[in-house]
C-alpha positions in Angstrom: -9.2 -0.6 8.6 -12.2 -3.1 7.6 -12.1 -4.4 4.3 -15.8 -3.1 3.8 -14.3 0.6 4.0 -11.8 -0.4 1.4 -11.7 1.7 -1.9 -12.5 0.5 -5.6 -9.2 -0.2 -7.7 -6.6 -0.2 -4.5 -4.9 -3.6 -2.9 -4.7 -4.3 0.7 -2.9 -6.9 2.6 -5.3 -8.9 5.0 -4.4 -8.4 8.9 -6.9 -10.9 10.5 -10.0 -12.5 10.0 -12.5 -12.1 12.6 -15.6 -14.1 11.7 -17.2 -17.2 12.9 -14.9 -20.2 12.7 -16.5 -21.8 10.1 -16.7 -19.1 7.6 -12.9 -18.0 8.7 -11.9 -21.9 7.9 -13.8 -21.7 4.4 -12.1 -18.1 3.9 -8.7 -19.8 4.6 -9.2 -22.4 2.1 -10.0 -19.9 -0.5 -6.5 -18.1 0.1 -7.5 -15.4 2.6 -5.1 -15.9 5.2 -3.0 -13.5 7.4 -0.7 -11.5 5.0 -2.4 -11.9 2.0 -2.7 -9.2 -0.7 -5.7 -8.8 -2.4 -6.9 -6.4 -4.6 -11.1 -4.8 -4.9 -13.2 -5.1 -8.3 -16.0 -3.9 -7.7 -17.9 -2.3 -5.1 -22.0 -2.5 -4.4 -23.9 0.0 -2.4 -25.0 -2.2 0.0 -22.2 -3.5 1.2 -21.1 -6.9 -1.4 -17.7 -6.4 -3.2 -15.9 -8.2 -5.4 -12.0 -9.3 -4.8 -9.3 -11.1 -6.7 -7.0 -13.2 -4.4 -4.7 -15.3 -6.0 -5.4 -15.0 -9.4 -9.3 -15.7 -8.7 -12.1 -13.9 -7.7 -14.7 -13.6 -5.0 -17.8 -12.2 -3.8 -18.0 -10.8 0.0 -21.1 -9.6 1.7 -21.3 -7.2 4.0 -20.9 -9.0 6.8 -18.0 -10.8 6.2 -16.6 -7.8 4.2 -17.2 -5.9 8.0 -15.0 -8.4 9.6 -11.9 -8.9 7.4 -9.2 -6.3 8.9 -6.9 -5.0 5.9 -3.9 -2.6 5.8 -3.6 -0.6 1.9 -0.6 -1.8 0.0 1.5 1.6 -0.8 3.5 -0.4 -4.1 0.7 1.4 -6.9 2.8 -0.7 -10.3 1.9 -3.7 -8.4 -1.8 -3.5 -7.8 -2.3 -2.5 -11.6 -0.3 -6.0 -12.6 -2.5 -7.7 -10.4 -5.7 -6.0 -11.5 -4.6 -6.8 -15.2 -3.3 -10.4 -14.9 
C-alpha cells in the first residue's frame, strides 16, 4: 500500500521510496529509508499528513505521501509507545 492510503493512529514499516532522486536523497537523510517504522499523526483532507520517524516529526504532501510504499506493522503495544514517547 502507499503511505497516502495509510490510516490515522497506525505504524507502518516503509518498503521503498519512489520519488525523484533528490527528494528520495533528502528523505533518506531525514531517516526514511527501507525498513523504517513510522508511525501517522495526523491526517489532512487533501492529501498532507503528519509522521513521527525516529523520535521526530514530519510533514508529507501529497505527492510524496503517493509515492512512499509502506506495509502496517501488526505489534499494536508498540505503535502506542511510539506515538507516546
Amino acid at each position: 500500500m502507499i503511505l497516502y492510503d495509510a490510516v490515522k493512529d497506525r505504524e507502518y514499516k516503509i518498503e521503498g521510496l519512489y520519488v525523484e532522486p533528490g527528494i528520495t536523497r533528502r528523505l533518506q537523510a531525514l531517516g526514511l529509508n527501507d525498513g523504517t517504522k513510522i508511525y501517522v499523526l495526523n491526517r489532512k483532507k487533501r492529501g498532507a499528513m503528519i509522521i513521527k520517524v525516529r523520535g521526530t516529526r514530519l510533514a508529507l504532501g501529497k505527492h510524496i505521501s503517493s509515492n512512499i510504499e509502506v506495509s502496517e506493522v501488526v505489534n499494536t503495544e508498540e505503535a502506542e509507545t511510539r506515538k507516546d514517547g
